[in-house]
C-alpha positions in Angstrom: 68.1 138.6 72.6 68.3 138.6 69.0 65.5 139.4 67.0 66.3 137.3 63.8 65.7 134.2 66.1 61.7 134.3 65.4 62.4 136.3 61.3 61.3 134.4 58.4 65.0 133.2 57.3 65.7 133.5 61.2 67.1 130.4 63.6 64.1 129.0 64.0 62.5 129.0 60.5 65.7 127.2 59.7 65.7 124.5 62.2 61.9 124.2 62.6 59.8 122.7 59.8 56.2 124.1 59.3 57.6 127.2 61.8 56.1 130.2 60.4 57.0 134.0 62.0 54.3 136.0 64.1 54.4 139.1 65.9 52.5 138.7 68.7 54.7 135.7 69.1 58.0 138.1 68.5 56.6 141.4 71.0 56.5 138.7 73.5 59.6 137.1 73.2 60.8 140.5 73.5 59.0 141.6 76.6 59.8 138.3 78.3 63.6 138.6 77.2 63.4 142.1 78.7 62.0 141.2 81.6 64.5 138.2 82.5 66.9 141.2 82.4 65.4 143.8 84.5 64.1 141.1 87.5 60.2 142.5 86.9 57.0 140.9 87.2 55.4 140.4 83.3 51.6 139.4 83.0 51.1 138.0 79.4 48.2 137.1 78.1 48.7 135.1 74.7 45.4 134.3 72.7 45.3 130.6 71.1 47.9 130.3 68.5 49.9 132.7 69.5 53.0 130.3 69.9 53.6 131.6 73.5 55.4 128.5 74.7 58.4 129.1 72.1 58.2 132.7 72.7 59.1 132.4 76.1 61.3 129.5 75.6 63.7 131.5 73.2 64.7 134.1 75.3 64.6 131.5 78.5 67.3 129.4 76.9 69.4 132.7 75.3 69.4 134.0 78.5 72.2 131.3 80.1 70.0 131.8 83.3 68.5 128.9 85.5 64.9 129.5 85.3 62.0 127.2 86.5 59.0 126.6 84.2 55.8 125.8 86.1 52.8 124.4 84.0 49.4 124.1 85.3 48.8 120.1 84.1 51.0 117.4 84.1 50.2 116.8 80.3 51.0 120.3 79.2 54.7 119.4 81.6 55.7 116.1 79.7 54.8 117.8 76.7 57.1 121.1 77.2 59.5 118.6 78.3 59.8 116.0 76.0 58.5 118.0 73.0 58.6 121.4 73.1 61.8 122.0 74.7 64.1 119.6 73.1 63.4 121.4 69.5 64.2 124.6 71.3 67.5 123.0 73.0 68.0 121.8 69.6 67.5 124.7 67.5 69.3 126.8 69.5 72.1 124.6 70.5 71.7 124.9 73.7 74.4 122.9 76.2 73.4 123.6 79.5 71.2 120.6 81.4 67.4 120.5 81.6 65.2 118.6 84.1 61.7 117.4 84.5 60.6 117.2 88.4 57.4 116.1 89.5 55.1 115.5 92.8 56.7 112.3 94.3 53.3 110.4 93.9 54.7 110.7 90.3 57.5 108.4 91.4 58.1 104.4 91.5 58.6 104.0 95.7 61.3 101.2 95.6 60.8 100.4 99.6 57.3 100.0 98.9 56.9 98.3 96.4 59.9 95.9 97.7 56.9 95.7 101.1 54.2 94.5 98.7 55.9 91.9 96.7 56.2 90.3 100.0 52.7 90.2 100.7 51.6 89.4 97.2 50.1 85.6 97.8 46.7 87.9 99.5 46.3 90.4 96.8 43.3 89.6 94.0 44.9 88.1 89.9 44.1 91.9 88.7 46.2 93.4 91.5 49.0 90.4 90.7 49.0 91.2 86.9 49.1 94.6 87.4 52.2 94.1 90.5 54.3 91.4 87.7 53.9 94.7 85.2 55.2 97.2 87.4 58.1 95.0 88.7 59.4 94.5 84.8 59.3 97.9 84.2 61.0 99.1 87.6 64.0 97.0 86.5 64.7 99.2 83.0 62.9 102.6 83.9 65.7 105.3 84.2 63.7 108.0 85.8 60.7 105.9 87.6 58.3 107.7 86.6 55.1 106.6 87.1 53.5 107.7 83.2 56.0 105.6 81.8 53.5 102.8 83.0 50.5 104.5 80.4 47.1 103.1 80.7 48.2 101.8 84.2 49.3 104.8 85.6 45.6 106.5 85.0 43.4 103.2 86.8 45.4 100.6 88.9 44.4 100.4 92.5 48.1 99.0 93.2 49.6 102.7 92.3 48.7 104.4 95.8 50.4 101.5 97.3 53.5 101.2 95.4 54.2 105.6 95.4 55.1 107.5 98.3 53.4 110.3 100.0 54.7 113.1 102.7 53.2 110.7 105.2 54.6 107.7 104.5 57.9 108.6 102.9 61.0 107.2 105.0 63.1 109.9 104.3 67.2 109.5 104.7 65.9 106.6 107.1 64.7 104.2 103.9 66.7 101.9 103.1 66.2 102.1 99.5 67.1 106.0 99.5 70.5 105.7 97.3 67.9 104.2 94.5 65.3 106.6 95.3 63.5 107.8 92.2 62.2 111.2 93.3 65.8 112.0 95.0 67.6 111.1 92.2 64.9 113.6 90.2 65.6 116.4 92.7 68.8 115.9 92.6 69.2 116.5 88.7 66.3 119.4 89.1 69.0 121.0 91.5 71.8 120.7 89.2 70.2 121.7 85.8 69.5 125.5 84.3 66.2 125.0 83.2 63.7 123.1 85.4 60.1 121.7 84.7 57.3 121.8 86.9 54.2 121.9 87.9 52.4 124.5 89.7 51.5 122.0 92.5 55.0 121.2 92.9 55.8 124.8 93.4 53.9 125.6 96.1 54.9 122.6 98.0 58.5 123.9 97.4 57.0 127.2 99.5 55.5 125.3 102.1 58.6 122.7 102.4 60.7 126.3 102.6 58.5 127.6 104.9 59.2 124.9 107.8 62.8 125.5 107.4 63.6 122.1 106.9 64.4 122.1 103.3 63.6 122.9 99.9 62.6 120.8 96.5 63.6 123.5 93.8 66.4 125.9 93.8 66.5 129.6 94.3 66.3 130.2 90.3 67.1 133.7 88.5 63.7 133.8 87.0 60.1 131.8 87.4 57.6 131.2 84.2 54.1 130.5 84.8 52.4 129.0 82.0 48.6 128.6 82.6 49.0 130.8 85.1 45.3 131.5 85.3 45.3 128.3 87.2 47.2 129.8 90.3 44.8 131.3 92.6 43.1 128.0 93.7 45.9 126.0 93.6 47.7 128.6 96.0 44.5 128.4 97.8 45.0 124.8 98.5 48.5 124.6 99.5 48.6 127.8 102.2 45.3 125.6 103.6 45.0 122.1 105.6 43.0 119.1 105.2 42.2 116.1 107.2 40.9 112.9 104.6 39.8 109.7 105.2 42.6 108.4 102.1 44.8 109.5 104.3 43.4 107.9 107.5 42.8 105.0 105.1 46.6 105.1 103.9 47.7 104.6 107.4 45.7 101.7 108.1 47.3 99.9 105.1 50.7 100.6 105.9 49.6 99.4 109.6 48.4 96.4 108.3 51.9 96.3 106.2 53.9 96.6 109.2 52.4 93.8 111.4 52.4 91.6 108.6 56.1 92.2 108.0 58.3 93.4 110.5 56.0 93.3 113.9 54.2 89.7 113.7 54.0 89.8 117.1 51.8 92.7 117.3 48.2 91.1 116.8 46.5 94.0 118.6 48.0 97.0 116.4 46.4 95.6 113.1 43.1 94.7 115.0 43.2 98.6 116.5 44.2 99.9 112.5 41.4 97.8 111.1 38.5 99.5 114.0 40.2 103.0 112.7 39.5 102.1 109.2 36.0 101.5 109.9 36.1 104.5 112.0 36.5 106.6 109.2 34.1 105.2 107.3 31.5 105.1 109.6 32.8 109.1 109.8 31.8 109.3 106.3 28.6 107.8 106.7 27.6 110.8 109.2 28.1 113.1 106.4 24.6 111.2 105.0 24.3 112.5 101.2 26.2 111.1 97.9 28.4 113.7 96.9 28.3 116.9 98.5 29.9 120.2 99.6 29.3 121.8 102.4 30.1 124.8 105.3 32.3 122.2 107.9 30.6 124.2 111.5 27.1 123.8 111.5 27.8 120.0 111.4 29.9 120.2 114.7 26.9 121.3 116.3 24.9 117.7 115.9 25.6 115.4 118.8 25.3 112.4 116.5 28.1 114.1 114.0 30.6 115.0 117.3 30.1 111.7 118.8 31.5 109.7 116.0 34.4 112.4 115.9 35.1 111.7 119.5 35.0 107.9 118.3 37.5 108.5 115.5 39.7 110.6 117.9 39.6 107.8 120.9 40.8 105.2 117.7 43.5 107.4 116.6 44.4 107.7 120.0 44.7 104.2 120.6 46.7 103.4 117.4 49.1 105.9 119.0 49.5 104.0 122.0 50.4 101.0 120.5 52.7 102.6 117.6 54.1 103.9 121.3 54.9 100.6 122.7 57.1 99.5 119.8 58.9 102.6 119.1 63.0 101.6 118.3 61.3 98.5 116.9 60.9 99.2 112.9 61.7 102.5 110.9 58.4 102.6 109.5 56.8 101.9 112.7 58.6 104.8 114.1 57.1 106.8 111.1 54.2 105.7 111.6 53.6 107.0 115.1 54.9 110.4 113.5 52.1 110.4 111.1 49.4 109.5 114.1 50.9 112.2 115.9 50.6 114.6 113.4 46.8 113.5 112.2 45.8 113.4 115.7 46.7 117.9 115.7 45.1 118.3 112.2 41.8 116.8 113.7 42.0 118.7 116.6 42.4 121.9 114.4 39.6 121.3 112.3 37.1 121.5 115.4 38.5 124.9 116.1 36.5 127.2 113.7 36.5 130.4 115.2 39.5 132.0 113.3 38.2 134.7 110.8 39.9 135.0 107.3 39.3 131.5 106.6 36.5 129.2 105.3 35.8 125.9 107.1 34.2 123.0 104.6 33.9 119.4 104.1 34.0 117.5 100.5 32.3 114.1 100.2 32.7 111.5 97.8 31.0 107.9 97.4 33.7 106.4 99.7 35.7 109.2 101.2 35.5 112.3 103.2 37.6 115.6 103.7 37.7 118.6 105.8 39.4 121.7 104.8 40.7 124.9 106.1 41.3 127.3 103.4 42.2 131.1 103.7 40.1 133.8 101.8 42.6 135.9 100.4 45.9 134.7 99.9 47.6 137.9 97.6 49.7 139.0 100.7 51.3 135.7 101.0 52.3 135.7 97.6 53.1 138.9 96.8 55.8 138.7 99.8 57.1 135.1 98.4 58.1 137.4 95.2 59.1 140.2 96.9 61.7 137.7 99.0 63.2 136.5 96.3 65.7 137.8 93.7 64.1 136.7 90.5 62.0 137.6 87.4 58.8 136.3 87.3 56.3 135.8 84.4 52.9 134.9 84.6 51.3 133.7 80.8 47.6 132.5 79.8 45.3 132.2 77.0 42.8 133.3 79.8 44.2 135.7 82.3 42.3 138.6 81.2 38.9 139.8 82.5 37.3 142.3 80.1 40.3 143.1 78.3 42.1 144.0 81.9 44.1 142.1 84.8 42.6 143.8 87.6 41.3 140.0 89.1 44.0 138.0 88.5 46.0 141.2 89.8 43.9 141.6 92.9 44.2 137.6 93.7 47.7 137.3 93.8 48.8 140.7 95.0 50.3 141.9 91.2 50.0 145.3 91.7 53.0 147.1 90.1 53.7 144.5 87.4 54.0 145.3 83.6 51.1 143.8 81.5 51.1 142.4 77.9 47.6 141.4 75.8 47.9 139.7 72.6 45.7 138.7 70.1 45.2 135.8 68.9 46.3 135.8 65.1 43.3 133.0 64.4 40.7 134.9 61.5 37.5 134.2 64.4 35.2 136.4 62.4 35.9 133.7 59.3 36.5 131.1 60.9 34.4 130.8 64.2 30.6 131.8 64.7 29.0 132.0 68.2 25.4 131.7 68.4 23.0 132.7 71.7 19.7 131.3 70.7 16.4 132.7 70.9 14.0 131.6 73.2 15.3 129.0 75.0 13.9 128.2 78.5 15.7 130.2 81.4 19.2 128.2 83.0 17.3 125.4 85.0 14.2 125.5 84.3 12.5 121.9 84.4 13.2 120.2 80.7 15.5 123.0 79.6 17.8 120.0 78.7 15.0 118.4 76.4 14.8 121.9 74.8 18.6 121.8 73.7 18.5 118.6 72.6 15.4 119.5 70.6 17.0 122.6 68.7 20.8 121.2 68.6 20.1 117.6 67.7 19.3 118.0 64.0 22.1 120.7 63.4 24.4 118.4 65.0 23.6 115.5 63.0 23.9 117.6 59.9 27.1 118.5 61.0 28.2 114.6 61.4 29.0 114.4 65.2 31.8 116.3 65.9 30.4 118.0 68.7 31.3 118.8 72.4 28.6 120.0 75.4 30.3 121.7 77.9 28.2 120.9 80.7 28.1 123.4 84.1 26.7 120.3 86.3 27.1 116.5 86.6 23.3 116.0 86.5 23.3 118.2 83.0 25.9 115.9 81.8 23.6 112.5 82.9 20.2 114.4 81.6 21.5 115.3 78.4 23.8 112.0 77.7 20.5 109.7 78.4 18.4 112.2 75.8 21.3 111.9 72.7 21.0 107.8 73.6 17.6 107.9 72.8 17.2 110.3 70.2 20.6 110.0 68.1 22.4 106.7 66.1 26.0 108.9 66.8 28.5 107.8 69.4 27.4 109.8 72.5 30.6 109.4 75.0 29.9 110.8 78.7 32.4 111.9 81.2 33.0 109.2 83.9 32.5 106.0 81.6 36.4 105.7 81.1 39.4 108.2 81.8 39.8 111.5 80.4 42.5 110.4 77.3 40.8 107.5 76.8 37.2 109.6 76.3 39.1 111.6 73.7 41.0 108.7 72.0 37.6 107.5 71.2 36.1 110.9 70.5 39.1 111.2 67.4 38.7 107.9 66.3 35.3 107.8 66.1 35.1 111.2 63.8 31.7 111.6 64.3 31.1 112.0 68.3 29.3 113.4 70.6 31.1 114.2 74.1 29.1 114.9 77.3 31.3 116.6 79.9 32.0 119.2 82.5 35.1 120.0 84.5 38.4 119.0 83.3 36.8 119.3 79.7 36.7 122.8 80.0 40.4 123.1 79.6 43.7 121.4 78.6 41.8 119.8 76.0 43.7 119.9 72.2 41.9 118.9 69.6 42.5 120.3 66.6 40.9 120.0 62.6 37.9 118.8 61.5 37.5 116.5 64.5 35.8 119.1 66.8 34.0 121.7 65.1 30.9 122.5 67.2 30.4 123.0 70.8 27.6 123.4 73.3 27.5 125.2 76.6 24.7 124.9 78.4 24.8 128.0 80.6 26.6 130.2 82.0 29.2 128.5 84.4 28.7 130.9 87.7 30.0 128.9 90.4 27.5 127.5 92.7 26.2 129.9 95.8 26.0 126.9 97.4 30.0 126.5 97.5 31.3 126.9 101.0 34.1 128.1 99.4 32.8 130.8 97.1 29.9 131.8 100.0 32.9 132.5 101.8 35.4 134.5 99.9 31.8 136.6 99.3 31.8 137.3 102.8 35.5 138.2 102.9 34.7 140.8 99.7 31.7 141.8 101.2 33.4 142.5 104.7 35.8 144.7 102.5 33.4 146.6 101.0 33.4 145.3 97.8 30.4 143.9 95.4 30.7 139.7 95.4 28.7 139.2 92.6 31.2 141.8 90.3 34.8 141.0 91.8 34.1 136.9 93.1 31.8 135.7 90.6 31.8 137.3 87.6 35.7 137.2 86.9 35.7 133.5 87.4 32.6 132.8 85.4 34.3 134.9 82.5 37.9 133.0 82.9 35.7 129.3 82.8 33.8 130.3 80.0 36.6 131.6 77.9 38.7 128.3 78.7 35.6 126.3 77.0 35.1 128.2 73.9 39.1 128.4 73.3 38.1 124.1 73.1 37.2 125.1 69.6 39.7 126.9 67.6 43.3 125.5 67.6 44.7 125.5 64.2 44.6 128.6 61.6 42.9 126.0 59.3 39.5 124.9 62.4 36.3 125.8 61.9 33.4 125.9 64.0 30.2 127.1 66.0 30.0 127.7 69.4 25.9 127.6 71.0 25.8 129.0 74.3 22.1 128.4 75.5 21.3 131.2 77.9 19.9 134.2 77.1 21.9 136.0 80.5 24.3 136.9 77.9 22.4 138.9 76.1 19.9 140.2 78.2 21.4 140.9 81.7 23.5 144.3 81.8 26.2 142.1 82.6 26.5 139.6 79.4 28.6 142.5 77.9 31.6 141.6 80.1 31.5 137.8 78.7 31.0 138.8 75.2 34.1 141.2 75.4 36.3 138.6 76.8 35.9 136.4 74.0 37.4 136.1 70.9 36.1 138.3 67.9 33.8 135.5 66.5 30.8 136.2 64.6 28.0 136.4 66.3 24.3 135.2 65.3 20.7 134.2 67.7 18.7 132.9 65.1 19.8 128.9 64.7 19.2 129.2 61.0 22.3 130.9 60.8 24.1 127.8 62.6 22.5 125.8 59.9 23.6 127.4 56.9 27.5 128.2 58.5 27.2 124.5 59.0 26.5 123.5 56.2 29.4 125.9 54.3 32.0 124.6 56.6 30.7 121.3 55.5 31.2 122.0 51.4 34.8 123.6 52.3 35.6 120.4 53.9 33.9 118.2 50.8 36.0 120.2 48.6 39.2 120.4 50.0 39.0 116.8 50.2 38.0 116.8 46.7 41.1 118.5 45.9 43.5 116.3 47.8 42.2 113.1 45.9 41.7 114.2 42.3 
């Protein structure tokens, strides 16, 4: 590749305005380029600003080879696809085709949607609004996807019923396949050089590939992993099984879809899918509490818990027998005895808990249950899925590193051998950032500790006009603090769950003088860059909860192997978490801002030392004073820059 792509008179400073050269951005160019040539595996980990999507983009495009890019969001894909990668194409001159491929729930399902115009007169005026919108826009959409539809695509009930899922999907039996969207998608995907996807979407390609009965991406020359940090639970997921109560709940409708369509006659089959609906809901109903995760075996030890299993087994069981009678009748009815058949196995399975390696544990939400099989340790699965294939790989983050080393995203995913690159960020943290680990706070929850932050931060906050995220560990945290800043504060105080996530940070923008309660998806994949954000509180440590089936069991597993679970299980992903919420803060050369982290644990346990080292260089202060008066200065440099602009 040549080097005079990323100089200061180079290609891209000519094509690009505003680009500007860096060398962190340039050594890895290089070390991906190098790689692409040699088939290695490349760990990168690129600090915040270090441009790492055009630095692996370069030498992607010089190389002329056909390379899929997997991203860890669906934001960060239509972003690399519709913006990031056609300056590249264009900058470079690049001739060869692109693709963007998604999950197909992504994906406008023609047949479907075709089913539920027909039974439109029963559905509710929202539901009828929402169907009219979708229809318009299915006649002039070329690709059919779904985010095309914007605030629709994030809340409309009618989205599950109008997209396909494994389950459901027709196949080369649909009658609508020639117009499918998510063929004609796959379709280009195959065809193109580079390809963009999700990391979801990958590892459905392995299990698809793994049946034998197909594939959905082709065998590429080299795979980049962008938020790559992300792949150990998502892997997790997809070499596991789950048995849900949506999809128990999808059936039903498409039961009740059938009989009303194309087998009329069939009175008994929707009476026998509307008893399994209720079924599963009574199913959830066993589980007894709100929301709640739990180990799946000492459950099948209750007689009142197996006995409504045994009920929703008996109800799937009948369903089959009557999707029996009227096979040959209708294609989806032929489907949809497939997709009894294959539910009725995965229950079965879930009862059978005796297999070691794996962790056996239910989910529950307000409405819905699931139960999972997941397997402990999935590095030798997918260190042989690389060792199979002919390709370079390269894994990139802002957060792959633990304590300036790889070794646990190493050990995850079975790296060992590969070549590793850390970069800096070439942010100014000591100038521009300033971290802050109070004094004398209460200990991680204690009883008012939340009254106690909002005590000591309130007033700082204020002074700093808003602007302002907490990074909550807990959705109790987020409902006990956002109920204190209504009481005590005249700012906006937006909380998680009161609209979707763009929405939440639409208004958080607009607003300019905010306060954002939040946890989860907050943590990362959030952009928000200048004065707009520019301080941030985290109210602990985020250790993942003991009480995790999953986490209590991948302790056992590293406990059986003679390891420490508190060091190698939850430490390392405590330390990724965290350092996904402070990188909120900094985005641009030009942010400023303070980061409070209220608990002492990282100061005072022997272990706070690894989380301060994985963080950026930021000042550091634990006297709130401090805050105050690096408030306050941020403040004047803002007053007199915009001085400066309007004089």
């Amino acid at each position: 590749m040549k080097e005079d792509y990323f100089a200061p008179e180079g290609l891209l400073a000519k094509s690009i305005v505003g680009f500007s050269p860096r060398k962190a951005q340039q050594k890895m160019a290089a070390a991906v380029s190098d790689v692409l040539k040699r088939k290695k595996i490349l760990l990168v980990e690129a600090g915040t600003g270090t441009g790492k999507t055009f630095a692996y983009l370069v030498p992607a495009l010089h190389s002329a080879q056909q390379i899929v890019i997997s991203t860890g969001s669906k934001a960060l894909q239509d972003q690399l696809f519709h913006k990031d990668l056609p300056t590249m194409v264009k900058a470079l001159g690049y001739s060869h085709s692109v693709a963007l491929l998604k999950g197909r729930n992504n994906y406008l399902c023609i047949e479907r949607l075709s089913h539920f115009m027909q039974q439109s007169r029963d559905m509710d005026k929202q539901l009828l609004a929402d169907l009219a919108r979708v229809r318009q826009w299915s006649i002039t959409s070329a690709d059919g996807d779904i985010s095309e539809l914007g605030p629709l695509a994030e809340k409309s009930e009618l989205l599950p019923l109008i997209t396909s899922t494994n389950d459901n999907c027709l196949g080369r039996d649909c009658p609508s396949y020639s117009e499918c969207a998510l063929v004609k998608a796959r379709n280009r995907a195959m065809q193109a050089q580079i390809i963009v996807i999700n990391h979801h979407l990958f590892f459905a390609d392995m299990a698809v590939k793994e049946t034998g009965f197909g594939e959905l991406l082709p065998e590429a020359d080299a795979y980049i992993f962008d938020e790559a940090h992300q792949l150990p639970d998502i892997a997790t997921q997809y070499f596991g099984q789950t048995f849900s109560s949506r999809v128990v709940s999808d059936l039903c409708k498409d039961i009740e879809l059938l009989y009303r369509t194309e087998l009329k006659d069939m009175a008994q089959l929707a009476k026998a899918g509307s008893k399994l609906r209720v079924s599963a809901q009574d199913t959830r109903l066993a589980f007894e509490g709100e929301k709640e995760r739990g180990d799946w075996r000492p459950l099948l030890k209750k007689p009142k818990f197996t006995q409504q299993l045994k009920r929703l087994s008996d109800d799937l069981q009948f369903v089959y027998e009557l999707l029996k009678l009227a096979l040959s009748r209708s294609e989806l009815g032929d489907h949809l005895f497939e997709r009894v058949t294959q539910l009725q196995v995965l229950l079965e399975k879930m009862q059978q808990t005796q297999v070691t390696g794996f962790s056996y544990w239910y989910d529950t939400s307000r409405l819905h249950f699931s139960l999972n099989i997941t397997p402990l340790n999935i590095a030798e699965r997918f260190r042989k899925e690389l060792d199979e294939r002919d390709a370079s790989w390269i894994f990139t983050s802002a957060t792959l590193a633990v304590n300036q080393g790889f070794d646990h995203f190493v050990s995850q995913l079975g790296m060992d051998g590969a070549e590793q690159l850390m970069l800096e960020s070439p942010f100014d943290f000591s100038n521009q950032a300033l971290l802050c680990v109070p004094r004398y706070f209460p200990e991680p929850g204690s009883q008012g500790v939340e009254k106690v932050i909002v005590q000591k931060l309130l007033p700082i906050i204020e002074k700093n006009g808003g602007r302002c995220f907490f990074l909550c560990t807990s959705h109790a945290m987020i409902q006990r603090l956002s109920k204190l800043l209504h009481e005590q504060t005249t700012l906006p105080v937006l909380t998680q769950g009161e609209a979707a996530k763009g929405v939440l940070l639409n208004q958080f923008i607009q607003a300019g003088n905010a306060i954002l309660v939040a946890t989860g998806s907050f943590w990362e994949g959030v952009d928000v860059r200048g004065q707009a954000l520019s301080f941030i509180v985290i109210d602990k440590i985020p250790f993942a909860s003991p009480d995790d089936p999953l986490m209590r069991a991948k302790s056992e597993d590293c406990r059986l192997r003679g390891g420490d679970p508190f060091q190698q299980v939850y430490l390392p992903q405590a330390a990724i978490t965290l350092k996904q919420g402070v990188g909120r803060l900094i985005r641009d050369t030009r942010d400023k801002g303070v980061i409070v982290i209220c608990d002492n644990r990282m100061v005072n346990r022997h272990y706070g030392q690894l989380f301060l080292q994985s963080l950026p260089p930021m000042r550091r202060c634990r006297d709130l004073e401090q805050v105050t008066q690096f408030v306050s200065q941020m403040n004047h440099a803002e007053d007199t820059a915009i001085s400066d602009i309007n004089s």
